[in-house]
BAZA-37142 format. One record per residue (C-alpha): residue number from 1; residue in three letters; x, y, z. Coordinates in steps of 0.1 Angstrom, whole numbers, plus 2048, in hexadecimal, padded with zeros to 3 digits. Example, Ala and Ser with C-alpha at 12.3 -4.5 7.8 and 13.67 -1.06 7.14 Angstrom:
2
<1, 'ALA', <87B, 7D3, 84E>>,
<2, 'SER', <889, 7F5, 847>>,
//
This chain:
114
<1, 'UNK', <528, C9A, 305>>,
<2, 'UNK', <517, CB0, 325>>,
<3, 'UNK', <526, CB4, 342>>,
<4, 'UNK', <50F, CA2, 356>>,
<5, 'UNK', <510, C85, 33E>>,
<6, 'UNK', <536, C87, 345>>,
<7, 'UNK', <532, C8A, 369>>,
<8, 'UNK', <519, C6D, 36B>>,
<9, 'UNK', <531, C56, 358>>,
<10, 'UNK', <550, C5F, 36E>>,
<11, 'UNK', <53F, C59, 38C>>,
<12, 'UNK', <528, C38, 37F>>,
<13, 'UNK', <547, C24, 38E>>,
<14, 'UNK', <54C, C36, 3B1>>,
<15, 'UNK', <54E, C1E, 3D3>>,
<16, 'UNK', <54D, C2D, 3F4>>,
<17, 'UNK', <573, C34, 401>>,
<18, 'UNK', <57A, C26, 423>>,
<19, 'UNK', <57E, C3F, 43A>>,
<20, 'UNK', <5A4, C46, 445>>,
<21, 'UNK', <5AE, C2F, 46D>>,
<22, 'UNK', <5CA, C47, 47C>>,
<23, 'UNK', <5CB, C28, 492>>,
<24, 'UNK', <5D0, C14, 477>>,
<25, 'UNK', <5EC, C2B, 46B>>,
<26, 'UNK', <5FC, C31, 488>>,
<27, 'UNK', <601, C0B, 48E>>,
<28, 'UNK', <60C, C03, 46A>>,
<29, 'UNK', <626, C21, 472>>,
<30, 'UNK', <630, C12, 494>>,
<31, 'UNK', <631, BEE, 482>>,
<32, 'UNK', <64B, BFE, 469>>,
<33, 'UNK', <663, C0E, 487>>,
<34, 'UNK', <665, BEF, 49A>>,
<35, 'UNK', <671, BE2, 474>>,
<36, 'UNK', <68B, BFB, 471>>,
<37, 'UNK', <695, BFC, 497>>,
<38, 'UNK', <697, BD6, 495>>,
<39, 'UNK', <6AF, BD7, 470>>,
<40, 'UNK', <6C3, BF5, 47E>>,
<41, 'UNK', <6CD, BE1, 4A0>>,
<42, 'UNK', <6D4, BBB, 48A>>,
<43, 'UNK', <6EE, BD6, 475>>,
<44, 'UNK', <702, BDC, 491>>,
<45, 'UNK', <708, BFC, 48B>>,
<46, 'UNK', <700, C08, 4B4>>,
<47, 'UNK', <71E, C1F, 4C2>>,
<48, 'UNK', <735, C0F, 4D4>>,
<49, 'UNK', <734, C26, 4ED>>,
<50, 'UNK', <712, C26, 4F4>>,
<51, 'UNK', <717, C1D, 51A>>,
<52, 'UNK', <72A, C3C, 523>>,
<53, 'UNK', <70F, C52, 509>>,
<54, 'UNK', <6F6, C49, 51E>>,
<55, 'UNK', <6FF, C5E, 53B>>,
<56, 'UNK', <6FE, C7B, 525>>,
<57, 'UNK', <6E7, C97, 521>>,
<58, 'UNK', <6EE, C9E, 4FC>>,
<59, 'UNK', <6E7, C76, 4F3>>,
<60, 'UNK', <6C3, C7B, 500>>,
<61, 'UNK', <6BA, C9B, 4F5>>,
<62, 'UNK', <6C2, C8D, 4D2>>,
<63, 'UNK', <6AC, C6B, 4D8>>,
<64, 'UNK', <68F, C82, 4E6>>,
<65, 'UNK', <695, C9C, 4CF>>,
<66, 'UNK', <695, C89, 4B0>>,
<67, 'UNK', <676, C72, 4C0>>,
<68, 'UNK', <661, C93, 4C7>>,
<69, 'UNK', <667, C9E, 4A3>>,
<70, 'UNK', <65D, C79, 494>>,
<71, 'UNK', <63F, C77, 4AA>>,
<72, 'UNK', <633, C9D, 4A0>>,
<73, 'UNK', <63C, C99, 479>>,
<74, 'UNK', <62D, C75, 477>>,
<75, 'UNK', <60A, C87, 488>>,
<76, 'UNK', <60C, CA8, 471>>,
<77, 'UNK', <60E, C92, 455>>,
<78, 'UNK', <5F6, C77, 45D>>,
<79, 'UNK', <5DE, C9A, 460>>,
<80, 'UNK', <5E9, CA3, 440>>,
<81, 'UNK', <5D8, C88, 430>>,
<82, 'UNK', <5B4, C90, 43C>>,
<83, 'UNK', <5A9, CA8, 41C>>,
<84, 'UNK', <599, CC0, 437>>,
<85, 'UNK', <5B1, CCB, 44C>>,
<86, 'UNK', <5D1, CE1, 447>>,
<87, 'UNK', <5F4, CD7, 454>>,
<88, 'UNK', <5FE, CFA, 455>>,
<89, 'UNK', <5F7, CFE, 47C>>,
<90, 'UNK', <60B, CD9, 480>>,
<91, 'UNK', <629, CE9, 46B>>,
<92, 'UNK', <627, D07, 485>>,
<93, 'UNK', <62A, CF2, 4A3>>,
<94, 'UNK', <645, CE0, 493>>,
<95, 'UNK', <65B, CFD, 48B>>,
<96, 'UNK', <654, D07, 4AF>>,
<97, 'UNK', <65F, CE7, 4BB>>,
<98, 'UNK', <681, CE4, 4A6>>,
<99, 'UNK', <688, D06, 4B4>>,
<100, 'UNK', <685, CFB, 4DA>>,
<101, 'UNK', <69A, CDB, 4D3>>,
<102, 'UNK', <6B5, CF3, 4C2>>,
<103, 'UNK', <6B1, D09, 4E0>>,
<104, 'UNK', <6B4, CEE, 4FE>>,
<105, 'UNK', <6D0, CDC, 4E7>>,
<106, 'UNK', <6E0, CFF, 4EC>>,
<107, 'UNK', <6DE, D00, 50E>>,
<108, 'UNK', <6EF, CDB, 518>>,
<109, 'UNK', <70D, CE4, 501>>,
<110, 'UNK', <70E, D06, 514>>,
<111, 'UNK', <70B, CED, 535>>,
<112, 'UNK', <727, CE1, 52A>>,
<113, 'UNK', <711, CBD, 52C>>,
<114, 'UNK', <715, CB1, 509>>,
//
């Protein structure tokens, strides 16, 4: 068999491929964190002593923190999937940003506000 007989055969069957909706992703992503939000509060399992955490500075670096590194992995990866970019710079950025958490997280213990 040629090669362009091959080729011809294997792409006889071919349909166009929708093109990738980040908006489309981004709301099927949002859809699935208002899921989990919603289970995790119908558990229960909330501290108890969520009232006196909220007056601390530790308690929100950790809910910013961890939000920031959500948001900026969920976007590196959705630009993963296009087949023509690289998430190399996106990894960079995110190192970056883990460091300056780790560094402000340094300074409110050394503030003595955690």
């Amino acid at each position: 068999m040629s090669s362009d007989l091959l080729l011809d055969r294997l792409v006889d069957e071919l349909r166009p491929v929708r093109p990738s909706n980040p908006r489309r992703q981004l709301a099927i992503l949002l859809c699935l964190a208002a899921v989990e939000l919603a289970g995790f509060l119908a558990l229960g399992t909330l501290r108890p002593d969520v009232a006196a955490a909220l007056g601390r500075a530790a308690f929100w670096w950790k809910m910013g923190g961890l939000a920031l590194l959500a948001a900026f992995g969920v976007h590196i990866a959705l630009g993963s999937f296009n087949p023509v970019s690289s998430p190399r710079s996106g990894l960079r950025r995110w190192a970056v940003l883990v460091a300056g958490l780790f560094l402000v997280g340094w300074v409110i213990d050394v503030a003595g506000q955690g």
